[in-house]
Backbone as CSV, one residue per row, in Angstrom:
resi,resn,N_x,N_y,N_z,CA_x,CA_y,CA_z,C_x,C_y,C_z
1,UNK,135.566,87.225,89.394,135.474,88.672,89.452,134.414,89.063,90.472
2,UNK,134.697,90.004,91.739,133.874,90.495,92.717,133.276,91.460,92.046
3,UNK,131.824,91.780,92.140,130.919,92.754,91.633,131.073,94.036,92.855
4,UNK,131.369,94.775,92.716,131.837,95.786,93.448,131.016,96.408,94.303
5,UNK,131.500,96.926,95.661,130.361,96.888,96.717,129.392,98.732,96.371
6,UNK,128.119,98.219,96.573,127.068,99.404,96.139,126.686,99.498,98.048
7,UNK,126.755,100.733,98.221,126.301,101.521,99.255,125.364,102.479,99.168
8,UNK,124.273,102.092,99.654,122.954,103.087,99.334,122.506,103.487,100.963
9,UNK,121.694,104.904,101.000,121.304,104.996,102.376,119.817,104.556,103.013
10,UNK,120.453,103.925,104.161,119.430,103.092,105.018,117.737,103.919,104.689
11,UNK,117.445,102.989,104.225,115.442,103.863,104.470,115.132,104.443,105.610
12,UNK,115.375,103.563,106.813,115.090,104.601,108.092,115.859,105.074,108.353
13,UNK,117.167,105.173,109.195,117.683,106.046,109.217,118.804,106.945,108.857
14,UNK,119.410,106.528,107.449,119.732,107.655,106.269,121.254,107.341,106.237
15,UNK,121.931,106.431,107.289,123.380,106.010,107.293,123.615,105.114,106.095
16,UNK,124.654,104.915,105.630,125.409,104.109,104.654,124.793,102.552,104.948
17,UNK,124.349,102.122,103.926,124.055,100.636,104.198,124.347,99.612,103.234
18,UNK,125.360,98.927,103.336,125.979,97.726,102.128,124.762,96.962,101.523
19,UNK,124.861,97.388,100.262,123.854,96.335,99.329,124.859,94.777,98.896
20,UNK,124.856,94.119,100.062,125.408,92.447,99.219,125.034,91.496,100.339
21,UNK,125.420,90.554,99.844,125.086,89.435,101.222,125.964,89.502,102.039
22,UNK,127.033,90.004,102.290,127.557,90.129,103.683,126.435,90.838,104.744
23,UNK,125.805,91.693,104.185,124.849,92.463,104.923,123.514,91.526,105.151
24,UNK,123.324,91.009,106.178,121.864,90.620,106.175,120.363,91.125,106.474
25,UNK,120.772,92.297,106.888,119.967,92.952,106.982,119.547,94.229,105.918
26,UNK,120.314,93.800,104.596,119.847,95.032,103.436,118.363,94.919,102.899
27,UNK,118.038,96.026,102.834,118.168,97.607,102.515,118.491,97.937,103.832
28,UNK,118.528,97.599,105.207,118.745,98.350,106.257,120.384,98.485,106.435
29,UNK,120.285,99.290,107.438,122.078,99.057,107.758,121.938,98.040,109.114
30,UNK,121.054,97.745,109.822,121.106,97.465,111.118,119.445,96.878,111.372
31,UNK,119.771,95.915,111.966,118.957,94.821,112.272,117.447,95.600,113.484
32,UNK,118.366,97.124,113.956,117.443,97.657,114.485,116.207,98.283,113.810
33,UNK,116.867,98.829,112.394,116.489,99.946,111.412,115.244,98.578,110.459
34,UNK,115.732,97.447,110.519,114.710,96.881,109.862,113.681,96.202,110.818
35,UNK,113.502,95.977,112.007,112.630,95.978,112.984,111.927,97.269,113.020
36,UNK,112.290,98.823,113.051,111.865,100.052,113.060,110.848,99.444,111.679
37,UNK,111.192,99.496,110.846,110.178,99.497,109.429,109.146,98.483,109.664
38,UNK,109.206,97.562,109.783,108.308,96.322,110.085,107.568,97.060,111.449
39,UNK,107.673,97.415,112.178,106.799,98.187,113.071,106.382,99.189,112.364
40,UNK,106.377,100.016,111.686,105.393,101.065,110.798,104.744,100.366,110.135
41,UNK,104.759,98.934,109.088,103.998,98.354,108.758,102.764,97.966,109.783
42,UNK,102.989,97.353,110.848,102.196,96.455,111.342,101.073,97.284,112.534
43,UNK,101.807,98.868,112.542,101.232,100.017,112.687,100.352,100.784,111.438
44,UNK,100.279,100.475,110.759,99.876,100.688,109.063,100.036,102.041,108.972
45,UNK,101.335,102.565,109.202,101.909,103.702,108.838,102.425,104.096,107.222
46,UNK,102.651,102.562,106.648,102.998,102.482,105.508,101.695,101.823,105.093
47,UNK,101.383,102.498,103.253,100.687,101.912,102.797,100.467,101.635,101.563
48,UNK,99.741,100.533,100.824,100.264,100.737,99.598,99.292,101.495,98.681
49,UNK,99.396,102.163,97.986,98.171,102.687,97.044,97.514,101.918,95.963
50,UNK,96.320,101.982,96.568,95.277,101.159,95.562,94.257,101.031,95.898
51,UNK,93.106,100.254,95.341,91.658,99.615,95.871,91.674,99.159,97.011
52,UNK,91.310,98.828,98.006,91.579,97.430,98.569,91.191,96.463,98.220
53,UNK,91.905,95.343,98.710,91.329,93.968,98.311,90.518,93.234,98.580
54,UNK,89.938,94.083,99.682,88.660,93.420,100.628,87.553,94.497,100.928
55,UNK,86.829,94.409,100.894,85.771,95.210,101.728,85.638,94.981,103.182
56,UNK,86.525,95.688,103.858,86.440,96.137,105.407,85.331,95.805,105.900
57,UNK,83.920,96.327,105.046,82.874,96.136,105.868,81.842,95.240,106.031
58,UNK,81.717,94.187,105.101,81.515,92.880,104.714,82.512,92.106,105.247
59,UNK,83.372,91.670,106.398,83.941,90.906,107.073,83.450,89.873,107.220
60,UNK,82.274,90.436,107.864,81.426,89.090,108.305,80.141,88.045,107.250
61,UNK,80.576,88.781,106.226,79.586,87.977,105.477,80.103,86.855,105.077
62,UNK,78.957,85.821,105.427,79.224,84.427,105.206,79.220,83.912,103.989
63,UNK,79.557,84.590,102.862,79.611,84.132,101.751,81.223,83.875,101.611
64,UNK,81.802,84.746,102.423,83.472,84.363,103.060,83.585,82.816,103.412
65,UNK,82.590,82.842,104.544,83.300,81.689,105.230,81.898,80.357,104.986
66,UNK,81.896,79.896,103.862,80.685,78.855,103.351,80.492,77.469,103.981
67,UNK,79.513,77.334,104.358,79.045,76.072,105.654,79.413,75.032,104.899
68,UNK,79.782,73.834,105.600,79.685,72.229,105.185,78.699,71.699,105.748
69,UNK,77.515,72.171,105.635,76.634,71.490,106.318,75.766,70.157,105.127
C-alpha cells in the first residue's frame, strides 16, 4: 500500500513541494530554494531562540582551550 502523496508549500518560495523521497530536496521544492535557506542561515538571518551557548565574549579565554604543558 502507497502512503499517499502530501504536498506542502516550499518555505522559501511558497510553490507546491512533494513531501516523499522522490523529492530530494524536501521541505524545498528545488534544490535552488534549499541553497536560498542555507544561505540565510550562514548569513544568521535565521535564528534560534534562546540563551546562547557560549559567551561571545570570553572566546578567548583559555580555560577553553587548556595547555598540555
Amino acid at each position: 500500500m502507497k502512503a499517499p502523496t502530501r504536498i506542502f508549500p516550499c518555505p522559501t518560495c511558497g510553490q507546491a513541494s512533494v513531501i516523499g523521497p522522490e523529492n530530494s530536496w524536501r521541505p524545498f521544492c528545488s534544490e535552488r530554494c534549499k541553497l536560498i535557506d542555507l544561505g540565510s542561515w550562514a548569513a544568521e538571518e535565521h535564528k534560534i531562540a534562546g540563551e546562547p551557548a557560549m559567551d561571545e565574549l570570553n572566546l578567548d579565554d583559555e580555560s577553553l582551550y587548556p595547555r598540555n604543558d
